[in-house]
C-alpha positions as CSV (number, residue, x, y, z in Angstrom):
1,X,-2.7,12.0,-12.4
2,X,-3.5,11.0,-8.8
3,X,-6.7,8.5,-8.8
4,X,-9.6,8.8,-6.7
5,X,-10.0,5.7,-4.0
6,X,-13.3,4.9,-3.5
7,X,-15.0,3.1,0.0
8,X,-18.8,1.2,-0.2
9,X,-20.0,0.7,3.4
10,X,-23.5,0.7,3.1
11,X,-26.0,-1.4,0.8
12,X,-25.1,0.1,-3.2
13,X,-25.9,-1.2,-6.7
14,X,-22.5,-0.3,-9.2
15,X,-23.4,0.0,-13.0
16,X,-21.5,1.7,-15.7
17,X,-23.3,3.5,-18.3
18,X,-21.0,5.8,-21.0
19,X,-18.1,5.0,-19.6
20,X,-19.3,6.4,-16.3
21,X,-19.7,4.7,-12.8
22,X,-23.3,4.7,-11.7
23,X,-23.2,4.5,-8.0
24,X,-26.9,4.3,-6.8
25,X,-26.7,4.1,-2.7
26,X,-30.0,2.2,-1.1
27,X,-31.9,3.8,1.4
28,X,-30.6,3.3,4.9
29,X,-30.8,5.0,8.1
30,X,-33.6,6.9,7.2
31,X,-31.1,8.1,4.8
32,X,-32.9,8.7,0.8
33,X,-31.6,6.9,-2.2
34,X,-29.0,8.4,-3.9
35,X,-27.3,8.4,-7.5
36,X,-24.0,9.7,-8.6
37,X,-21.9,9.4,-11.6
38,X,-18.1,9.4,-11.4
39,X,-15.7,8.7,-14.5
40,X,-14.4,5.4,-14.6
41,X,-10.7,6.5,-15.7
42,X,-10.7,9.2,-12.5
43,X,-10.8,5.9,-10.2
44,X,-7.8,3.9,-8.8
45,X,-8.9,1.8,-5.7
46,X,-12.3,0.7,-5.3
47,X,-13.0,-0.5,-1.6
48,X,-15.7,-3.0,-1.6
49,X,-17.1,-3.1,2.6
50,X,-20.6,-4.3,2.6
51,X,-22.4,-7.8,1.9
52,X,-25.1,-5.5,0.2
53,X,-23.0,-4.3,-2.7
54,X,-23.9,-5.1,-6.3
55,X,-21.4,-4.9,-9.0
56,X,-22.3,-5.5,-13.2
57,X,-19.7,-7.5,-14.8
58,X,-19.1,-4.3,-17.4
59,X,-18.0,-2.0,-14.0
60,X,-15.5,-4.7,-13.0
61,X,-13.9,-5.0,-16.7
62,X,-14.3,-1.7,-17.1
63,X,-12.6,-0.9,-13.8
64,X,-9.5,-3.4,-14.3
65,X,-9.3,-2.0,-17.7
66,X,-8.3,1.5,-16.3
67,X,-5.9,-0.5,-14.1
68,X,-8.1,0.1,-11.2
69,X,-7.6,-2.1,-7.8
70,X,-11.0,-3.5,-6.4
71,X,-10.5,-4.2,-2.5
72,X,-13.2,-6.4,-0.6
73,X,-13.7,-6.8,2.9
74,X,-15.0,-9.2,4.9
75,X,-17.5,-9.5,8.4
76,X,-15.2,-7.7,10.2
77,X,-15.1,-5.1,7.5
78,X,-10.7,-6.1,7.1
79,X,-9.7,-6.5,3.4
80,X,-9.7,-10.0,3.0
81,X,-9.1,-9.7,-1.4
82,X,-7.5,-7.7,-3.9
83,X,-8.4,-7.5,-7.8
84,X,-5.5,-6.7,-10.1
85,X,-5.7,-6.3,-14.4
86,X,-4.0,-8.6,-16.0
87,X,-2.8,-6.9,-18.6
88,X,-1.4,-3.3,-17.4
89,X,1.7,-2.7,-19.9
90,X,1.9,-2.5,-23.5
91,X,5.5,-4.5,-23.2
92,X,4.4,-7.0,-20.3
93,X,5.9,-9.9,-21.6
94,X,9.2,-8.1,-21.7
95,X,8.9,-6.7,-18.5
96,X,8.0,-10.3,-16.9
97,X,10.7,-12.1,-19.2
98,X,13.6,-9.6,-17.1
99,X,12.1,-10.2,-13.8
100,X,11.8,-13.9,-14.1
101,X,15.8,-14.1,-15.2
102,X,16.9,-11.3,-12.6
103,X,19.7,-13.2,-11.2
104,X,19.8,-14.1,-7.0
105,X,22.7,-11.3,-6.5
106,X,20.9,-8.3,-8.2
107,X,17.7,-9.6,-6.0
108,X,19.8,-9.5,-2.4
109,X,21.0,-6.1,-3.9
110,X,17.7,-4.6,-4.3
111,X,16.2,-6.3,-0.8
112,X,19.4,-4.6,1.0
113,X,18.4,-0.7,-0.7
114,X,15.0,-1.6,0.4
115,X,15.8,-2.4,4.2
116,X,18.2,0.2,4.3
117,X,15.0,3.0,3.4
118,X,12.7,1.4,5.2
119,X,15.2,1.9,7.9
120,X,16.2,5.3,7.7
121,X,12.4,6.5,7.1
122,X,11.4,4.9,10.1
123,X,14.0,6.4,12.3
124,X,13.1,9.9,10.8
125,X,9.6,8.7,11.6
126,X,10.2,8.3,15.5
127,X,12.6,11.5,15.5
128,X,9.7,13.7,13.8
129,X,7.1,12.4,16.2
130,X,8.7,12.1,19.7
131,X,12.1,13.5,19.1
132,X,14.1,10.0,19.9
133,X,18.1,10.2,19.0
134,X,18.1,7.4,16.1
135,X,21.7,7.0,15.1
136,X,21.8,3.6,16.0
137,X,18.8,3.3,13.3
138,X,21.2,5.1,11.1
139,X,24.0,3.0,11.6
140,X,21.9,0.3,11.2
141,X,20.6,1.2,8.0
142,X,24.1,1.6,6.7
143,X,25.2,-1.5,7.8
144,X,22.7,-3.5,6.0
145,X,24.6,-5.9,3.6
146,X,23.4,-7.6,0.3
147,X,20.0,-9.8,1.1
148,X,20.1,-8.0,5.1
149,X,21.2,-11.5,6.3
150,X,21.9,-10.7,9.6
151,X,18.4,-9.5,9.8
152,X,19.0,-5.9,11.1
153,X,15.6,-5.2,9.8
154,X,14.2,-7.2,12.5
155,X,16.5,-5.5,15.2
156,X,15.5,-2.1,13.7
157,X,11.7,-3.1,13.9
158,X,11.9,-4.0,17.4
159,X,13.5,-0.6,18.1
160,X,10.8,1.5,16.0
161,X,7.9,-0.7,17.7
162,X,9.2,-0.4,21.1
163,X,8.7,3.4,20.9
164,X,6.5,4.4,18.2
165,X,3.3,4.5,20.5
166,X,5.0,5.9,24.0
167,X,1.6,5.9,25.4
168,X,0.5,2.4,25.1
169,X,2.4,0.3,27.8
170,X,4.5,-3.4,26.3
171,X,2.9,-2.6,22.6
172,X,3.7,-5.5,20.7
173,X,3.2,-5.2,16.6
174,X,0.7,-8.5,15.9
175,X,-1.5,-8.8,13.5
176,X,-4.3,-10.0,15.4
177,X,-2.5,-7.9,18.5
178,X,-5.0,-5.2,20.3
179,X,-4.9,-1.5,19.3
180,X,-4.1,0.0,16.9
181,X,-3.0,-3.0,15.6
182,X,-6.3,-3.1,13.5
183,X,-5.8,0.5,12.5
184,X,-2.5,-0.5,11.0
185,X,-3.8,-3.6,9.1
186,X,-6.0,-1.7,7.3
187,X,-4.0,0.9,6.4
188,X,-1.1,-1.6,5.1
189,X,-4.0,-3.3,3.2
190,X,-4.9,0.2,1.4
191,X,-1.3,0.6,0.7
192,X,-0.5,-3.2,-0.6
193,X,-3.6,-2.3,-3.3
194,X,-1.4,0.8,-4.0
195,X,1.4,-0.8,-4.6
196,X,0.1,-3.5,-6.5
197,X,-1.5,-1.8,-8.6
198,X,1.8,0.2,-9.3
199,X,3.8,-2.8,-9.8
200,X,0.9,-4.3,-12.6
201,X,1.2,-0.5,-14.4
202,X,5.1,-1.2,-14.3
203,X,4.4,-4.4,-16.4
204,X,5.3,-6.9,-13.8
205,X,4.4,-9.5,-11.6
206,X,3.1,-8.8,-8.0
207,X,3.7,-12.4,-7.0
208,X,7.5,-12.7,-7.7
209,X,8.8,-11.1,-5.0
210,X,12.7,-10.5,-4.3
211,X,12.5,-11.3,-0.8
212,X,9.6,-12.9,0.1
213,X,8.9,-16.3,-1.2
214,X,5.5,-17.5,0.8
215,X,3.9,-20.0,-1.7
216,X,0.4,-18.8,-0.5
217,X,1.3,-15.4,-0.9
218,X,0.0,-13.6,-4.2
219,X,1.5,-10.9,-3.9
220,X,5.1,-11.0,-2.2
221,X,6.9,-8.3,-4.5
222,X,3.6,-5.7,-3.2
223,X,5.1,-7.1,0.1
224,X,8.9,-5.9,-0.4
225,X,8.1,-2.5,-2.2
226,X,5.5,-1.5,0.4
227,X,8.3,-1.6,3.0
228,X,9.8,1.7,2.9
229,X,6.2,3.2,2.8
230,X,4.9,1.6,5.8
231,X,6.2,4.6,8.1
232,X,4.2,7.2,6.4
233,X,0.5,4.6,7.0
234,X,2.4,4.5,10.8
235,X,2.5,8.5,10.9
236,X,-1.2,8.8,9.1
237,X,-2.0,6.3,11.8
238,X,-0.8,8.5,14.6
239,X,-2.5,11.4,13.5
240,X,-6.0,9.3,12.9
241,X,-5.8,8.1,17.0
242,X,-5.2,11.5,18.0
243,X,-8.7,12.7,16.3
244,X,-10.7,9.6,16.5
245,X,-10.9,7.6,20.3
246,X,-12.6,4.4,18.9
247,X,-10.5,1.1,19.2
248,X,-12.3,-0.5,16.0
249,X,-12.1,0.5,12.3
250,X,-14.8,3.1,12.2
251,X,-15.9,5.0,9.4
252,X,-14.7,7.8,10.4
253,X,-10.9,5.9,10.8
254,X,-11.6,4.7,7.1
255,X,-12.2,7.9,5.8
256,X,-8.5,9.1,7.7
257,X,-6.8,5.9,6.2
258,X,-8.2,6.0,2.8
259,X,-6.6,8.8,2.2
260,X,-3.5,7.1,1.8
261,X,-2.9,7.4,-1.7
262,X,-2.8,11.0,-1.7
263,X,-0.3,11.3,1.2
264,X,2.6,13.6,0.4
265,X,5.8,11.9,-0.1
266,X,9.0,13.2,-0.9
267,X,10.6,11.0,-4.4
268,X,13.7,12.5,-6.3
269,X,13.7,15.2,-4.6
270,X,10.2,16.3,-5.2
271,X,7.2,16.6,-3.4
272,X,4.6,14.2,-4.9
273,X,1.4,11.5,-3.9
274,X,2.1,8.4,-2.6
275,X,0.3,6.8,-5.6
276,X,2.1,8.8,-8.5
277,X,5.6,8.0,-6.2
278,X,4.5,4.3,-6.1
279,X,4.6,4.0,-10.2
280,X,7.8,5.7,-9.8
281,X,9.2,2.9,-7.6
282,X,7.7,0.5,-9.7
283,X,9.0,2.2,-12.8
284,X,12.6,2.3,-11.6
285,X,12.0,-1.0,-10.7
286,X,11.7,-2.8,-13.8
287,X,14.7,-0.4,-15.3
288,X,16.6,-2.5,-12.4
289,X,15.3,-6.0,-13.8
290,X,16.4,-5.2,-17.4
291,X,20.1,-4.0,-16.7
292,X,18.8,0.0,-17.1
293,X,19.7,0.6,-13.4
294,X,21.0,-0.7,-10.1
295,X,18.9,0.9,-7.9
296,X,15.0,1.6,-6.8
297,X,13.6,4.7,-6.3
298,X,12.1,4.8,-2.9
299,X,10.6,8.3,-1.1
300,X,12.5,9.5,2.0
301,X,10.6,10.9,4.8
């Protein structure tokens, strides 16, 4: 069942009474106060993005007991923190147990399906959008060996960059570049939560990763399975500057980008959610770290 993500931005006061999430929104703008109840086990991603938001300590347990995400955001109204359950399998220490002995090879293996999607959905990305020929992104894809250690990722991100926004001259992907870099980093934050939360519903760590290896970095396995669903935030991003003008993250750009867990994606062969294709991933996944299968399950676009 897809999940219902959720976005505070103005002064609120969270509660839970019978198992339901008392939302009681503060007068503001000349705005009334408001009150609404929504079911605790109908929410997935909870986005925090006011100083003026009060949570009980029962809505956060209950939340993260429904393997909910709970996203805050700092001054500049970024996500700057993530909240994961701990406990989101009934088999966890199974599931961490194979993914702690995966050997190095079966790692490189899985890093090199991942490129190689990323790769081919972000070519079908820049054909769908502008109509570029991409069969050197296809060849590149193809070529990608165990581990990508000759780096054609990076040669097929400077390709995908250098033309995915045609009418912004010398764009350059930063994160603290000018726009819509900012549109992008929040919608890659939206989807990291996604994913994360996917990965803790698999049973297994977010911070082992199979590439990435960034001692500061919590959640580097969120970081390799988000790869080969960055194009469809990249496309939702396109379609958000075409509607709104404004260079910051508006409310009205939030309300475009938080709708990236329900993004169709194509998984299997099916049309599905991004979120209910996430768990997939993640599910096929952890069939890879306990010897069921030798390869991920990643949507094509």
């Amino acid at each position: 069942m897809i999940k219902r993500t959720l976005c505070f931005s103005h002064p609120a006061y969270l509660s839970l009474r019978n198992g339901q999430l008392v939302v009681r929104l503060e007068k503001h703008d000349d705005k009334p106060e408001k009150q609404a109840t929504i079911p605790i086990e109908d929410i997935g991603i909870v986005v925090l993005d006011h100083r003026q938001i009060t949570l009980t300590h029962g809505v956060v347990a209950a939340l993260l007991d429904n393997n909910a995400s709970i996203i805050t955001c700092d001054n500049s109204h970024m996500p700057v923190g993530l909240m994961l359950p701990l406990e989101g399998h009934t088999i966890q220490q199974e599931r961490f147990q194979d993914q702690l002995n995966s050997s190095l090879p079966l790692r490189k293996q899985l890093w090199q399906q991942t490129v190689q999607q990323k790769i081919r959905n972000q070519g079908a990305l820049l054909h769908e959008l502008h109509g570029i020929e991409v069969g050197n992104m296809s060849t590149w894809a193809n070529d990608v060996r165990s581990g990508d250690n000759t780096n054609l990722e990076g040669r097929a991100a400077a390709f995908y960059w250098s033309h995915m926004f045609p009418s912004i001259h010398d764009f350059t992907r930063s994160r603290d570049g000018a726009y819509p870099n900012a549109l992008l980093n929040y919608g890659y934050a939206i989807l990291r939560a996604v994913i994360a939360r996917a990965l803790v519903g698999s049973g297994l760590l977010p911070t082992l990763g199979i590439h990435h290896h960034n001692r500061y970095n919590a959640y580097c396995l969120a970081d390799d399975i988000m790869e080969p669903y960055r194009p469809y935030v990249d496309r939702l991003v396109m379609e958000t500057m075409a509607v709104c003008s404004d260079v910051e993250v508006t409310t009205a750009i939030k309300s475009h980008l938080l709708t990236i867990p329900t993004l169709e994606v194509h998984i299997s062969g099916q049309r599905s959610p991004l979120m209910v294709a996430a768990s997939q991933t993640t599910a096929s996944l952890a069939r890879c770290f306990s010897g069921e299968n030798r390869r991920i399950i990643y949507p094509e676009m």
